[in-house]
C-alpha positions as CSV (number, residue, x, y, z in Angstrom):
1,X,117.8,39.0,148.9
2,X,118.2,41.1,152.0
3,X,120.1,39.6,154.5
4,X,117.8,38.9,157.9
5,X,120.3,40.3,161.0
6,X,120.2,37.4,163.6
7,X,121.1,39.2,166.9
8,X,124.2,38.1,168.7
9,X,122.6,36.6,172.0
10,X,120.8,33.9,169.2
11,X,124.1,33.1,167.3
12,X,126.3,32.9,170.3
13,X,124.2,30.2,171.3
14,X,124.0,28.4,168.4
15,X,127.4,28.4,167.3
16,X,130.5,27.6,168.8
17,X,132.8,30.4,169.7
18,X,135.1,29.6,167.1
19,X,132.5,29.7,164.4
20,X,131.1,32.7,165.6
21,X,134.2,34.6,165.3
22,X,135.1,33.0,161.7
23,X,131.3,33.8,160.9
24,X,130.8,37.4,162.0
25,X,134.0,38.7,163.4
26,X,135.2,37.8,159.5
27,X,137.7,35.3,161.2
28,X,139.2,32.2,159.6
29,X,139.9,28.7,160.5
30,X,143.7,27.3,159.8
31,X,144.9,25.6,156.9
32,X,144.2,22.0,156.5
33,X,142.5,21.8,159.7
34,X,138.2,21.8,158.3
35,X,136.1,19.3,159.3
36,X,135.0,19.0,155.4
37,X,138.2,19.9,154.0
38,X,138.4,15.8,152.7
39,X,134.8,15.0,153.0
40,X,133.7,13.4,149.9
41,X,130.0,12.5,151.2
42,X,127.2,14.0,148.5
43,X,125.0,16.5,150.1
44,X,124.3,20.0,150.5
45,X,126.8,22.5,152.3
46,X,124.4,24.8,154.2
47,X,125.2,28.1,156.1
48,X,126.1,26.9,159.8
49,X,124.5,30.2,161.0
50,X,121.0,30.1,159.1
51,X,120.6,26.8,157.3
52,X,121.0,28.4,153.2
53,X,121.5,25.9,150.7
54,X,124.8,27.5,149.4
55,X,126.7,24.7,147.6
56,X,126.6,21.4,146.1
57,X,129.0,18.5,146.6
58,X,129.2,18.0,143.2
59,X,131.0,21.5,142.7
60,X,133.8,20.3,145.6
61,X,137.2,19.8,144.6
62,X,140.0,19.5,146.1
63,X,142.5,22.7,145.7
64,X,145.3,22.0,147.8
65,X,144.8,25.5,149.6
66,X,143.5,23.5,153.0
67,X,140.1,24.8,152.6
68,X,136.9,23.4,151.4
69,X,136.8,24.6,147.7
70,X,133.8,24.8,144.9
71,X,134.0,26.0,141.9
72,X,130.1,27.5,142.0
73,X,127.5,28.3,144.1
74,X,124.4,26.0,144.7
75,X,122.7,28.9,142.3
76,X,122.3,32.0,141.1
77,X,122.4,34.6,144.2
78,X,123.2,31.2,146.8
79,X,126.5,33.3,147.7
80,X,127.3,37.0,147.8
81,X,130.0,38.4,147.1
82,X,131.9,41.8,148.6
83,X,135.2,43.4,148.4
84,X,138.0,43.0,151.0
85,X,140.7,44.6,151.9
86,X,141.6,43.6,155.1
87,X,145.3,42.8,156.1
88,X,146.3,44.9,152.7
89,X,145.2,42.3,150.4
90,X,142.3,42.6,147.7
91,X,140.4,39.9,147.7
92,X,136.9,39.0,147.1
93,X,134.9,37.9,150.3
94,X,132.0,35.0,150.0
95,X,129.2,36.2,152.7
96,X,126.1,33.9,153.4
97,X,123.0,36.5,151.4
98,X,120.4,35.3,153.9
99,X,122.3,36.2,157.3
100,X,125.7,38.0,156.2
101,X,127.9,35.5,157.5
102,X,131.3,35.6,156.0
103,X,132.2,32.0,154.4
104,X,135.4,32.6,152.9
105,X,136.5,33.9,150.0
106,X,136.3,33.1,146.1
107,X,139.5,33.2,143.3
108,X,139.4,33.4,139.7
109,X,142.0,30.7,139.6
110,X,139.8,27.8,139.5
111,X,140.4,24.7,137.3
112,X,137.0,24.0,135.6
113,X,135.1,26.1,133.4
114,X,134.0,28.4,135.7
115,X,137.6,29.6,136.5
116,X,136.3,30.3,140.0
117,X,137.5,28.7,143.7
118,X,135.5,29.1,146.4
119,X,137.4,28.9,149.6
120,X,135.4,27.9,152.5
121,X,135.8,27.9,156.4
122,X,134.3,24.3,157.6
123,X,133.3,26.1,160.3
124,X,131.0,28.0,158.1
125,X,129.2,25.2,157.0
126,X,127.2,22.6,157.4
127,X,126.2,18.8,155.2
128,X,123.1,18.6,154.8
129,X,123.6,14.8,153.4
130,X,120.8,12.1,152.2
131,X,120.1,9.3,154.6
132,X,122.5,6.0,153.9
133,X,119.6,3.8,153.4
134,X,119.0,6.3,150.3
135,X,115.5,6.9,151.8
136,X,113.9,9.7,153.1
């Protein structure tokens, strides 16, 4: 997928400040302070920025690292991946493939089969969640 470039006049006004710079100044929110860093509500988590179905609540668990953690993607191709070596660390960034947004960052010291952990800014997302009638 080839990531669509939303210009900055259109994602300054439809994010907060604080999740623009997490988003696309490759910022990050503080530990233990995410809006979903508890939430146990099934859903999707979509991209804040562009509305991508990225993850599943079902692949949520809690890490203890004080961000939002999964264990995989939504699907196949649902989250990039690039290198990072900011702040003289090598890591391995999570960026939203439709718009580029950087969501966090993924570990291979995850606890389930997939050996992966996810680490996701709140900010970065959003819960797309069913109705609590259960109806559409």
């Amino acid at each position: 997928m080839t990531p669509m470039e939303p210009s900055k006049d259109v994602l300054k006004k439809k994010l907060t400040p604080e999740q623009y710079r997490v988003m696309f100044e490759r910022g990050t929110e503080p530990p233990g302070t995410g809006a979903y860093l508890h939430t146990k509500t099934p859903g999707t988590y979509r991209c804040a920025a562009c509305g991508f179905e990225l993850f599943s609540s079902q692949a949520k668990f809690d890490s203890g690292s004080g961000w939002p953690s999964f264990d995989r993607p939504l699907a196949d191709g649902a989250v990039a991946t690039a290198p990072d070596t900011s702040g003289g660390m090598r890591r391995t960034e999570a960026v939203c493939p439709r718009c580029g947004a950087h969501l966090g960052h993924v570990f291979d010291d995850g606890p389930t089969e997939t050996g992966k952990r996810y680490c996701i800014n709140s900010l970065a997302l959003k819960l797309d969640a069913p109705p609590a009638d259960g109806h559409d």
